[in-house]
C-alpha positions as CSV (number, residue, x, y, z in Angstrom):
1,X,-36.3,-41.3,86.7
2,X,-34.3,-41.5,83.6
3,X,-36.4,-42.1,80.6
4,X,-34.6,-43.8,77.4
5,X,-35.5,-43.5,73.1
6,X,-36.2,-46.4,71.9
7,X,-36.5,-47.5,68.7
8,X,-40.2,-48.8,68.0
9,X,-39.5,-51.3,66.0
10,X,-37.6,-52.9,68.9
11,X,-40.7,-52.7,70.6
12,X,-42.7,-55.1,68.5
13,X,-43.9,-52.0,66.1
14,X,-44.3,-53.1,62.7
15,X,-42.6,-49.9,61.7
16,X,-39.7,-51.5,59.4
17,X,-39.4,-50.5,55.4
18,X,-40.9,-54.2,55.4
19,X,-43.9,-53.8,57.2
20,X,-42.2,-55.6,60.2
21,X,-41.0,-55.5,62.9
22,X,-37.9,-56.4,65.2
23,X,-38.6,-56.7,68.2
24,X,-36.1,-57.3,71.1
25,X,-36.3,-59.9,74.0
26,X,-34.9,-58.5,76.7
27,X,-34.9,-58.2,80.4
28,X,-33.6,-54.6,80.6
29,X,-36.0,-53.8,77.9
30,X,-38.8,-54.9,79.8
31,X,-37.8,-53.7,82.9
32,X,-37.6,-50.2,81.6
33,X,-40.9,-50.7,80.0
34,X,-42.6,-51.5,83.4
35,X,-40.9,-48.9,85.1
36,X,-42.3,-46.3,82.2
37,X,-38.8,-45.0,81.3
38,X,-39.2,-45.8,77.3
39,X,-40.1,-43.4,75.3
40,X,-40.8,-44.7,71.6
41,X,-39.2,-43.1,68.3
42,X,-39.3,-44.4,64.7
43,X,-38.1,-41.5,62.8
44,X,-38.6,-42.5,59.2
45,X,-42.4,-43.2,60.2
46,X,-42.8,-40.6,62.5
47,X,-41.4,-37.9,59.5
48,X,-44.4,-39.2,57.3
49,X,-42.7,-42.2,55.2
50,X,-45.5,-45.0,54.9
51,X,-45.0,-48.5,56.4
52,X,-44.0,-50.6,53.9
53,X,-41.9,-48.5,52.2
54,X,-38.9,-49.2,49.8
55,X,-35.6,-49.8,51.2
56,X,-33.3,-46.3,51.9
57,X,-29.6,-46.6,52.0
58,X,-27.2,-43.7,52.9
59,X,-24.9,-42.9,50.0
60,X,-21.5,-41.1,49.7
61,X,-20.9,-41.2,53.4
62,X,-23.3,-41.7,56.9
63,X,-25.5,-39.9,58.5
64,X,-22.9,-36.7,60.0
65,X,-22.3,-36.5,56.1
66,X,-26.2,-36.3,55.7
67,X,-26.3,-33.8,58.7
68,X,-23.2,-31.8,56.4
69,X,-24.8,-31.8,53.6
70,X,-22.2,-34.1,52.1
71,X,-24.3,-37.4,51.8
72,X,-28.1,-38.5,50.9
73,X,-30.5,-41.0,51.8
74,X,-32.0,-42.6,48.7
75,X,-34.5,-45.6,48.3
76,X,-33.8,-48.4,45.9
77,X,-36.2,-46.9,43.1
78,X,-33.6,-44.0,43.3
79,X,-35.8,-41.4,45.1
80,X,-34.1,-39.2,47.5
81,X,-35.2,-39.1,51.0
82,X,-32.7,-36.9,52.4
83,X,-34.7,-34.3,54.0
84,X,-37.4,-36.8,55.3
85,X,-34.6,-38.7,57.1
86,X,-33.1,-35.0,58.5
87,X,-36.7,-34.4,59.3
88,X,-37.1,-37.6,61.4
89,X,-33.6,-37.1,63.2
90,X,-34.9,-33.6,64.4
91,X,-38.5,-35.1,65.6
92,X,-35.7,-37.9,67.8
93,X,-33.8,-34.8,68.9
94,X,-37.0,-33.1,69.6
95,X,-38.4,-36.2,72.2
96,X,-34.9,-36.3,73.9
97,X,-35.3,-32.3,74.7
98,X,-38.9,-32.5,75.9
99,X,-37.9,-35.9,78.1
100,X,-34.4,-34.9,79.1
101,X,-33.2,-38.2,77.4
102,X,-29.2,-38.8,77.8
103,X,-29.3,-42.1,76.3
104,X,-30.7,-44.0,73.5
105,X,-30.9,-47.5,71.6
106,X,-31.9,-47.9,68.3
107,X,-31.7,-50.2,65.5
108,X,-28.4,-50.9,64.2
109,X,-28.0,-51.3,60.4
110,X,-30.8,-48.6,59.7
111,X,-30.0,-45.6,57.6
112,X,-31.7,-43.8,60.8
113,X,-30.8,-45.5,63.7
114,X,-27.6,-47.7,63.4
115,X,-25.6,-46.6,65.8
116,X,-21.9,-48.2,64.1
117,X,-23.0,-49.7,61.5
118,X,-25.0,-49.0,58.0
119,X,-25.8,-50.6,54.9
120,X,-22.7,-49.6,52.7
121,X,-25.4,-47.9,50.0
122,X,-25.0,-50.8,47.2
123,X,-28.2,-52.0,47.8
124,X,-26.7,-55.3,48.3
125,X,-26.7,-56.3,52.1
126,X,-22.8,-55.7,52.8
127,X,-22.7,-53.5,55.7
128,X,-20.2,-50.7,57.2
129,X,-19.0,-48.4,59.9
130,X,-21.0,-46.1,60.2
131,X,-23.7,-44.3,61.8
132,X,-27.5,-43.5,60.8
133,X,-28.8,-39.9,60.1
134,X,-30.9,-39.9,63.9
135,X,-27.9,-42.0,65.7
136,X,-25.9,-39.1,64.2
137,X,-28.3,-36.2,65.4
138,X,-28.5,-37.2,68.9
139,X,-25.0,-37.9,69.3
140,X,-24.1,-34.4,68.2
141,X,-26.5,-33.0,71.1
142,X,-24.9,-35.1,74.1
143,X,-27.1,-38.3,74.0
144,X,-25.9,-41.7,74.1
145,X,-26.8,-43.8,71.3
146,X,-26.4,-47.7,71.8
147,X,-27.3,-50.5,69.4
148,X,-29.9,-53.2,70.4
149,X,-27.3,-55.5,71.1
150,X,-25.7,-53.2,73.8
151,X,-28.7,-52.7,75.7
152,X,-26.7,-53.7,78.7
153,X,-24.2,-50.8,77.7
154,X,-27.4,-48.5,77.7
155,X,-28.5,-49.5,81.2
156,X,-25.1,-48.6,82.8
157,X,-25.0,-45.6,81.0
158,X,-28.7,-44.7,82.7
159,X,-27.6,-46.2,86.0
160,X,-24.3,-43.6,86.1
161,X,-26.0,-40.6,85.1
């Protein structure tokens, strides 16, 4: 059986830079969970940052820029969390290897886990293409990263491996 990452906070962990959560309602989601195929993954929690935490935005670029060297991951006091959000990536990496996982679906928008889009690094909500520092990781090692919002996408992708 296939197993899938899945972001945590999706899964009603309060794991969020806001102490919350965002959990996702779904039937494919719940299936999986029954059928023990998720395998949970917060990477920005999982590399040691504390829950709440201030907000981190990817500057100058996404997160293959951040893999490159050519980007960073800062909070909004300025603090630079680069290497904790490289660190988290290769923990996500890390699961996938030990659980042969092909496919993945995180939390779009997150500096980590958006899968096509990002917080532009303003600090003021506008959004862009782009993808997170984890979403980036695992793509670059063969796994199929899908947003929350194409779970369905993820469970076809599962279904034809």
């Amino acid at each position: 059986m296939e197993k899938v990452l899945v972001s945590a906070c999706l899964l009603g962990r309060r794991v969020r830079y806001d102490g919350g959560a965002k959990s996702l309602a779904s039937e494919i989601l719940a299936r999986w969970q029954d059928e023990g195929r998720v395998i949970s993954v917060c990477p920005e929690v999982d590399a040691g940052l504390p829950t709440p935490r201030a907000p981190a935005e990817i500057i100058a670029g996404d997160g293959g820029g951040v893999l490159a060297g050519s980007a960073q991951v800062v909070d909004r006091d300025g603090a630079d969390l680069t290497e904790v959000f490289r660190q988290g990536a290769s923990l996500a990496l890390q699961l996938c290897r030990e659980h042969a996982i092909k496919v993945a679906v995180l939390t779009e928008y997150s500096p980590s886990c958006g899968s096509t889009q990002i917080y532009d690094g303003s600090f003021s909500g506008e959004k862009r293409a782009g993808a997170g520092v984890t979403a980036a990781l695992l793509r670059q090692h063969g796994v199929q990263v899908f947003g929350q919002q194409d779970i369905a996408e993820a469970w076809r992708a599962i279904a034809a491996l």
